[in-house]
Structures are given as C-alpha cells and as structure tokens.
C-alpha positions as CSV (number, residue, x, y, z in Angstrom):
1,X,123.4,111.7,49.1
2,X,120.3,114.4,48.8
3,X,120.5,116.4,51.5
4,X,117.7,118.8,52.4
5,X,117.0,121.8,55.3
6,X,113.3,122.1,56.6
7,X,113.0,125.6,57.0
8,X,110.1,126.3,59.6
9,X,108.6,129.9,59.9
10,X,104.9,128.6,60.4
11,X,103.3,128.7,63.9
12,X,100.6,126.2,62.6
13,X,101.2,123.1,64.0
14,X,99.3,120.9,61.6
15,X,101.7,122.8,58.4
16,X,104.5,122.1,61.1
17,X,103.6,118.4,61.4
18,X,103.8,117.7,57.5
19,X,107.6,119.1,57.7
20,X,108.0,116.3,60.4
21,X,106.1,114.1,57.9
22,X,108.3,114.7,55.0
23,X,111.4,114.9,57.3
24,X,110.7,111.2,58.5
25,X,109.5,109.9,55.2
26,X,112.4,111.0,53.1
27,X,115.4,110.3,56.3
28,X,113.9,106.5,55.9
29,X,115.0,106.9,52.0
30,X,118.3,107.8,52.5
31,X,118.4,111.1,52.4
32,X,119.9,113.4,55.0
33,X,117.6,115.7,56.4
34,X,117.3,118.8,58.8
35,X,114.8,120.6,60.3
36,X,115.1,124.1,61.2
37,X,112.2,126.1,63.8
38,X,112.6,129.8,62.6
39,X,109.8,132.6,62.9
40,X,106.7,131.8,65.0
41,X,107.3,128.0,64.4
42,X,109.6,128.3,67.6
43,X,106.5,128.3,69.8
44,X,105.6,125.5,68.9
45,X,108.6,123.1,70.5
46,X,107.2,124.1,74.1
47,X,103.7,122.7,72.7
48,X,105.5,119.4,71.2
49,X,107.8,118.9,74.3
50,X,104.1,119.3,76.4
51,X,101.7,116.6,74.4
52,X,105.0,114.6,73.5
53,X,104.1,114.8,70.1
54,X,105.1,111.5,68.5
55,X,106.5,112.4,64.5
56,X,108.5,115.5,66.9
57,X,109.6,113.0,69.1
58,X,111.1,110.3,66.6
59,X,112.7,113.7,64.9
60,X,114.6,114.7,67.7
61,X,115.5,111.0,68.4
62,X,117.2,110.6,65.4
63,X,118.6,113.8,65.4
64,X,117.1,115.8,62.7
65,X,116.3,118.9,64.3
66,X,119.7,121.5,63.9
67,X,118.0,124.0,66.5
68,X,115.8,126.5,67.2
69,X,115.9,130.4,66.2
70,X,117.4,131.9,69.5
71,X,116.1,135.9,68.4
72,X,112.8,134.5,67.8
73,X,112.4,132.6,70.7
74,X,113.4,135.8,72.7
75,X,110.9,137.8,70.8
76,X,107.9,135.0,70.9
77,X,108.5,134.4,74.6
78,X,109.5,131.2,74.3
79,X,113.4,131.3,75.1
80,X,113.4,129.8,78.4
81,X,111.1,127.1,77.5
82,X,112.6,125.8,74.1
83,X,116.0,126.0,76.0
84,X,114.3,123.2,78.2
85,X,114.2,121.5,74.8
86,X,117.9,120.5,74.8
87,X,117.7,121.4,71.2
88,X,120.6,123.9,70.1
89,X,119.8,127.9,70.0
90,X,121.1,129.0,66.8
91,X,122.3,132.6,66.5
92,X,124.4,132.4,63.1
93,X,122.8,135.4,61.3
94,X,122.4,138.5,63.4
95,X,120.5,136.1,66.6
96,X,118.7,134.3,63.8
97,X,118.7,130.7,62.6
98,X,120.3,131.0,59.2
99,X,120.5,128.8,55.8
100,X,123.7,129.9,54.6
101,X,126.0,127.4,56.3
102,X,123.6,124.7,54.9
103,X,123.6,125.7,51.5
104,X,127.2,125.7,51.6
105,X,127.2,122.4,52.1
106,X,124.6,121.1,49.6
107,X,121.3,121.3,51.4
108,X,117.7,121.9,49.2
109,X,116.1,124.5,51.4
110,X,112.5,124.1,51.6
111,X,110.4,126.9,53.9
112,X,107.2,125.9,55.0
C-alpha cells in the first residue's frame, strides 16, 4: 500500500484545504495517508475547529491527521487552543513535528 505524509508549513488556508483535498481523494483510493500541521499551518486548526470546516472535519474523522507541531504552536500562540483540538502535540524533533519516523516507515513526504 502507498503511503504518503502531508507535510503542512503554510498558514494559507485555501493551500491548506487542497492538502485536505488530496488527503481525502487519495485515502478513498486506498492509499494510507497522513497529514501533518507544522510551521504557521498550526494556526489554522483553531480557525477549522471554529467554522467546522467540513474536508478538516471528515480528516480528523477518519483519522488522518498525526498531530500538530507542539514548538510552533507555542511560538504562533496557538498551543492552548489546538490542544482543545484533541489532535496529538508532536514533539519528536527538538519540540517539532518531525518526518523521520515516517520515512522510516515508507511514507512520500509532500510539503505544502
């Protein structure tokens, strides 16, 4: 099975939404997916969780979102907020959100 990492660092939501977009489109082909919010893209789950944004919404339903960057969440000013999430902090590389352990296991990074 293809498996491919969504690697976030955008803040813009409409680039953010196409990685939800492509996330959904190729989980419904059979491929495993994750998505990753890293860099300013982490303020934009408070903003999601707010409107209820639907293509978010289905992705955290069926579970492809690993986490959210915990450093840049502190830095950004969203920490408290995107811990309301109930989405994981991930703090693997130096209080980032790292790729390593993905690659390791077979994932296609893509950064958007």
């Amino acid at each position: 099975m293809e498996k491919i990492l969504f690697y976030g660092m955008t803040g813009e939501k409409m680039c953010f939404q196409h990685i939800l977009l492509n996330a959904l489109d190729l989980v419904a082909d059979g491929k495993d997916v994750k998505i990753i919010f890293e860099g300013a893209s982490v303020k934009l789950v408070p903003v999601f969780e707010e409107e209820n944004n639907p293509l978010y919404k289905k992705a955290k339903e069926q579970g492809l979102i690993a986490g959210i960057c915990l450093a840049c969440s502190k830095v950004m000013g969203v920490y408290d907020e995107n811990l309301k999430s109930g989405l994981v902090m991930l703090d693997d590389m130096n209080g980032h959100a790292g790729m390593k352990a993905y690659i390791n296991q077979g994932y296609r990074c893509i950064s958007m």
